[in-house]
N, C-alpha and C positions, 0 to 999 in steps of 0.2 A: 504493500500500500504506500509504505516512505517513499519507494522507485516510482510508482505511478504518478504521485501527485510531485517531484523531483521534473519529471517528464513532461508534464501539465504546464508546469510554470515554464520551464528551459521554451517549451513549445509558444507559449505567448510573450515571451521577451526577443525571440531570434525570429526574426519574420523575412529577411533578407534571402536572395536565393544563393548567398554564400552557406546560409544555415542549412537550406534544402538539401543541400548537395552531401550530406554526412550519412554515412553508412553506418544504420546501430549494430548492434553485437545485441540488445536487450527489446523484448516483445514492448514493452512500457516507453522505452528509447526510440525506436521504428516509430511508432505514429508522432512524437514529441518531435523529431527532427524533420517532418512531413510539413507541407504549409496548412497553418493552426487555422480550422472551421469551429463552431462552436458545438459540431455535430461531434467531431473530434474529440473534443474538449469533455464532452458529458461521458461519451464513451470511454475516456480513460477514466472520469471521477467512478464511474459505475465499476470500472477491473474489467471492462470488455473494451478491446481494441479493434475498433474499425480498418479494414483493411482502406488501404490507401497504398499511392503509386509512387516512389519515389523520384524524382528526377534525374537522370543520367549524369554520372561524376564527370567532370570537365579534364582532370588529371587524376594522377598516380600519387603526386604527393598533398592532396589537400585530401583523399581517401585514408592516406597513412594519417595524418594529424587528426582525424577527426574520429579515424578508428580509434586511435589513441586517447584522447579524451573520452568518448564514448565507455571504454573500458573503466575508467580510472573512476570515471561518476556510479556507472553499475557497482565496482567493485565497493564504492564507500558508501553505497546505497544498500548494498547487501549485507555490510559488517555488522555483527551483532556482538557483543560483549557478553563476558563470561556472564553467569545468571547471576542477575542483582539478590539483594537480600530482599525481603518482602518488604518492608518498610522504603527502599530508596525504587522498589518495579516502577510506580508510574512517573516518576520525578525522572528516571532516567530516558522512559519513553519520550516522553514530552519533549526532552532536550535532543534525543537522537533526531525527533523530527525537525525540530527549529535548525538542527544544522545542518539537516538534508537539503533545507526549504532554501538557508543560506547558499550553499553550494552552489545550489543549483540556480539559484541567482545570479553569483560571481559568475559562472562558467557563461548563461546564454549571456551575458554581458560583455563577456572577452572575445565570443564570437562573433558578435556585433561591432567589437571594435576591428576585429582581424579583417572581417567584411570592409570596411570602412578600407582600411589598411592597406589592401588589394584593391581597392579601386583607385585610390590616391594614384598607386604606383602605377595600375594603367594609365592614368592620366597624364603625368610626371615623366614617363618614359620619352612621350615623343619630343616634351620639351627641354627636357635634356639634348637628344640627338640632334635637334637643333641648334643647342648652344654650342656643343663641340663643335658642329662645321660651322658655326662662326666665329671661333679661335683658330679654328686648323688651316681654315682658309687663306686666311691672311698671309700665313705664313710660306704655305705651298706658292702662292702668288708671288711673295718676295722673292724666293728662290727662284723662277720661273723668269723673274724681271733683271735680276743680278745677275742671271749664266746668260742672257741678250744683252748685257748692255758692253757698249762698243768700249775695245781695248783690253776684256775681261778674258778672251781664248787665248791662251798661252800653250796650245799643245804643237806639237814640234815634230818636225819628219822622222821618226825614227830611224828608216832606213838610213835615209842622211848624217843622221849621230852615230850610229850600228859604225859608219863605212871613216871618219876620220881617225888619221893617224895622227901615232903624237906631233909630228910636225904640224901639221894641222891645227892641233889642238896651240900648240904654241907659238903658232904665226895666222892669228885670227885675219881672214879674210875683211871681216868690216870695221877693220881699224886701221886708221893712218899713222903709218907708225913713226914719220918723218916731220912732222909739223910741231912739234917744240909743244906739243900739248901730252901732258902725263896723265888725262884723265880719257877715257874711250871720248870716241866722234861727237858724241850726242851731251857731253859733258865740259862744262869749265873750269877752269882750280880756283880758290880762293882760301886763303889762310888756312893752306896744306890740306883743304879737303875737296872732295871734285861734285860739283853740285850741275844739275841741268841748268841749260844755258838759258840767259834771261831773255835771248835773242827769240827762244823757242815758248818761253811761258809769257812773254808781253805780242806776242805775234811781230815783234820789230821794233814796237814803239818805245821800249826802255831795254836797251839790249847791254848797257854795261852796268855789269854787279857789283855790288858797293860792301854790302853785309850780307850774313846768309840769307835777311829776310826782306832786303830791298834791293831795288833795279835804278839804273839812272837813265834818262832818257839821253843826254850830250856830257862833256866836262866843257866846265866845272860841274861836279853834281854838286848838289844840296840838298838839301828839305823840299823847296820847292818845286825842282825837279825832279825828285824821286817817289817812285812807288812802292810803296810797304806792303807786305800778305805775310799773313801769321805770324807775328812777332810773336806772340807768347805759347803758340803750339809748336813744339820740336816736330821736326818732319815733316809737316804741312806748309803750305802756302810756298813760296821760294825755297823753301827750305827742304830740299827734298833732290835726290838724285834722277840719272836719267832714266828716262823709259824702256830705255834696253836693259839697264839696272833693275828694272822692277820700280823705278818712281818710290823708292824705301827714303830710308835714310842718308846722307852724305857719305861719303866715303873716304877713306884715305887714296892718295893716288894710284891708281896700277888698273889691271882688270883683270876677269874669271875668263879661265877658258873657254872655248864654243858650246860646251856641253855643259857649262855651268853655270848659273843663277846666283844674285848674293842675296846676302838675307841676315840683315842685322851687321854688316861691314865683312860678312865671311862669305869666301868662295863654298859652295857645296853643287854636288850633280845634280842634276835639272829633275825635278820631282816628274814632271812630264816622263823621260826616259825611265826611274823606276818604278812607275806605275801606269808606263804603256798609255799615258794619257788620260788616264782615267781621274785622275788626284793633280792636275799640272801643277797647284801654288803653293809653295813652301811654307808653312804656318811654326814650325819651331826646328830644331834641329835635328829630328828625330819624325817628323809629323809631316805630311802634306794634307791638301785640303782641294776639294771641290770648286770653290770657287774664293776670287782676290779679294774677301772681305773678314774682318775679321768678326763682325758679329756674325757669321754666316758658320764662323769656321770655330764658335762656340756652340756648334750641334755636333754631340760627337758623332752621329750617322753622314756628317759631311767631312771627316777627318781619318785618315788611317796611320798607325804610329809602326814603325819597325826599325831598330837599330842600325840596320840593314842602310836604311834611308841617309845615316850620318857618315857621310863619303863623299870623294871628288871626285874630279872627270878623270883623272888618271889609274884609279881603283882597278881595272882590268888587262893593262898593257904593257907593265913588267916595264916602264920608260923612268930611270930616276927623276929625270928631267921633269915628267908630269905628275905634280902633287894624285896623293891615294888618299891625303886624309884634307878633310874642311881645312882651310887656309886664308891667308888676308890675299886681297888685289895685288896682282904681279905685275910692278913697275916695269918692268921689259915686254909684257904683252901690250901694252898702252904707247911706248916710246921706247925707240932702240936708247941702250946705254952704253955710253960712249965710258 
């Protein structure tokens, strides 16, 4: 009788078809987790249970949870206590039922809220998937905009670097080696370090360099003929080597071999060559990277690292002549020395 009227209430608190869908284990349980008629209702106060049709379970794991609670209420529904004394029989009656009636409170109430709970998250899901492609997006987009934009392809003929020998390597074809200048073609000296030429960053109009980070249009220079870019960022603005250099940082005089890139004032092999082009920009001395940016090249899925990578162009060729290990700019590739 505790199970039945247990089942009665569970039956008029859970009305949801998250409730319907529970599979009893108990005859009092079955019509309880059915959706509650009043026809229903009388038939369990009476101890006869109307047959009723349950609704088809949706999954496998809301059968298991609900088997599982279903047992757990039978079970405390059926517990009886050893035999009271005569004196305490109906006082304990009494109370076995108020806790049945509790129970069975709490539970259609939790399944009311788990109902709830489950629909929330239908709801929430799509707007979630949502939000992530409109983080992820952006991002793909960037990438997409960084490997098109012009100056950014740095990958190199393989064959062509495969086939030079060390003389090759140490009589660089696109450098003049005869014009009194110690810094590659594309490059000018100034207070011992070899910066791109101002002639090339002002298109003509201030072609003589004054400081690293200005240009003078004629001499006399001054203030008022002169052009300033990044005075207070290193390596930006003027202040910045040639493009055949990598447009990095300044350099000491000299230059890298055919088959080598500098990167931070050190010669190292062209990250192009040991990663077949896949990785061409140098990101640390160990590290090459996807694309010439560096917030780009703080995703580590656009970075590949191998010790391997920290070598020169001469690493293969058994030539004393041609450096094997990372190196500074070699003054005699830039200007014969006399």
């Amino acid at each position: 009788q505790g199970s039945a009227q247990a089942s009665v209430l569970i039956a008029k608190n859970c009305a949801g078809a998250f409730c319907q869908q529970f599979l009893p284990v108990h005859p009092a349980m079955a019509a309880a987790t059915m959706r509650y008629t009043p026809m229903s209702a009388e038939a369990l106060e009476d101890g006869r249970v109307a047959p009723m049709t349950p609704q088809p379970h949706r999954s496998a794991g809301r059968y298991a949870v609900f088997l599982a609670a279903g047992v757990a209420v039978v079970a405390l529904a059926s517990f009886r206590r050893a035999a009271p004394s005569p004196g305490h029989a109906d006082l304990g009656a009494a109370q076995e039922k108020a806790g049945l009636v509790d129970l069975a409170d709490g539970f259609a109430k939790s399944l009311e809220a788990s109902a709830k709970v489950a629909e929330d998250v239908k709801t929430v899901y799509p707007d979630m998937q949502e939000a992530w492609s409109s983080i992820s997006g952006p991002s793909k987009e960037l990438k997409r905009q960084v490997a098109g934009l012009a100056g950014t392809s740095h990958l190199v003929d393989l064959k062509e670097m495969a086939n030079l020998t060390p003389h090759d390597l140490l009589h660089p074809k696109n450098i003049s080696r005869h014009d009194r200048n110690p810094c590659p073609d594309d490059e000018e000296p100034h207070a011992g370090l070899c910066y791109k030429k101002c002639a090339t960053l002002t298109d003509g109009a201030f072609p003589i360099r004054t400081t690293a980070w200005s240009c003078c249009m004629e001499e006399p220079c001054s203030f008022f003929n002169s052009k300033f870019v990044g005075s207070f960022l290193p390596c930006h603005g003027f202040d910045v080597a040639g493009a055949l250099e990598g447009s990095g940082c300044p350099h000491i005089a000299g230059a890298c071999m055919p088959n080598e890139e500098l990167s931070l004032g050190i010669c190292y092999k062209k990250c192009a060559i040991l990663t077949n082009n896949t990785y061409p920009y140098r990101s640390a001395a160990s590290s090459c990277c996807r694309y010439k940016s560096h917030l780009a090249c703080l995703d580590a899925l656009n970075v590949i690292s191998s010790p391997s990578y920290d070598t020169a162009g001469g690493d293969s060729d058994d030539e004393p002549a041609t450096p094997s290990w990372p190196h500074k700019p070699m003054p005699e590739l830039a200007e014969v020395q006399h």
